[in-house]
C-alpha positions in Angstrom: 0.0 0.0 0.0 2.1 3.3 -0.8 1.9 5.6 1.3 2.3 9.9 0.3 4.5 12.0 3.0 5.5 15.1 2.0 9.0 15.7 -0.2 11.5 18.2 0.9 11.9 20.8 -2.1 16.1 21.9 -2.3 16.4 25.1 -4.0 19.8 25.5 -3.0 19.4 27.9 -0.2 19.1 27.0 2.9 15.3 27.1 3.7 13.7 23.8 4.1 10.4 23.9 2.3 7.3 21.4 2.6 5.2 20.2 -0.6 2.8 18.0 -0.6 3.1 14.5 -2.4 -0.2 14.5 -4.4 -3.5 17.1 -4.5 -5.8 16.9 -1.2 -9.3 17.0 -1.4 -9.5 19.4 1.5 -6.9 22.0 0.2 -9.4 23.4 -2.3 -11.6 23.6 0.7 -9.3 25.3 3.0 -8.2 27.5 0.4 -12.1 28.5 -0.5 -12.9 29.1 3.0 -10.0 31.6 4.2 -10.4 33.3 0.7 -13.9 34.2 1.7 -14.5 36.4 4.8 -17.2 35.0 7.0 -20.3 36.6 6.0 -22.7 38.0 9.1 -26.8 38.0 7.6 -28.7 40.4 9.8 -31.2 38.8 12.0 -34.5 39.2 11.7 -35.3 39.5 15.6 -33.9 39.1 18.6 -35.0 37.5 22.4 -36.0 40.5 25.1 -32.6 39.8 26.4 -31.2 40.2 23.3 -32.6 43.4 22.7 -32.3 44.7 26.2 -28.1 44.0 25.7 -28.6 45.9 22.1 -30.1 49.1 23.4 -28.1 49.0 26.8 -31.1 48.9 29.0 -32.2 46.2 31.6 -34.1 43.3 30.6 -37.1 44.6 32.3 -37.1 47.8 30.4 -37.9 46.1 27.2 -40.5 44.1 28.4 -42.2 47.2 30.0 -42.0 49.2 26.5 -43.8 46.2 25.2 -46.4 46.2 27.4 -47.3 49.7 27.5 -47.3 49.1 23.9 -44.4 51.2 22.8 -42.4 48.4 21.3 -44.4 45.6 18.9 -42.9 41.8 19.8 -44.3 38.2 18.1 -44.7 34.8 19.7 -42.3 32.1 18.4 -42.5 28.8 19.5 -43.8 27.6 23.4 -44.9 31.5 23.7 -41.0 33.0 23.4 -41.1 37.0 23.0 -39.1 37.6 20.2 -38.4 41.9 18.8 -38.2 42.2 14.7 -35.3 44.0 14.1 -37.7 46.5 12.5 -39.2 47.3 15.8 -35.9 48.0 17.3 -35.1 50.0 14.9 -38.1 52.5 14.7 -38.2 53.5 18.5 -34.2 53.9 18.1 -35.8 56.9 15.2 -38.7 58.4 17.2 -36.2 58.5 20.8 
């Protein structure tokens, strides 16, 4: 079974240079991924907790603009607060 280490390249100076035997299926990959910069999407909402760390106000600050009915939230899943982005955005506006 042969086996593919990597060859030391002489170019007559005294550096000591690695190259690799054969092509490796995760070099392209490697390559693709730090060639890329890591792309951040914008999130659609955000937890009251989330929010509250956003705006730089305590937790129960948020949930008291929402219910006085300053700030509009939905309901995800099991009854979760959750503030669109949107939301956060137009009481950043009208303060």
């Amino acid at each position: 079974m042969p086996t593919h280490f990597p060859e030391r390249v002489h170019d007559g100076a005294e550096s000591n240079q690695v190259v690799a035997a054969g092509p490796s299926p995760c070099s392209a990959m490697d390559a693709s991924k730090l060639a890329e910069p890591p792309t951040q999407t914008e999130r659609l909402a955000y937890s009251i907790q989330e929010a509250a760390h956003l705006l730089g106000v305590n937790y129960f600050s948020v949930y008291r603009l929402v219910q006085r009915g300053k700030l509009k939230v939905c309901r995800a899943l099991r009854g979760k607060l959750l503030v669109p982005r949107s939301e956060l955005l137009k009481l950043l506006k009208t303060e």
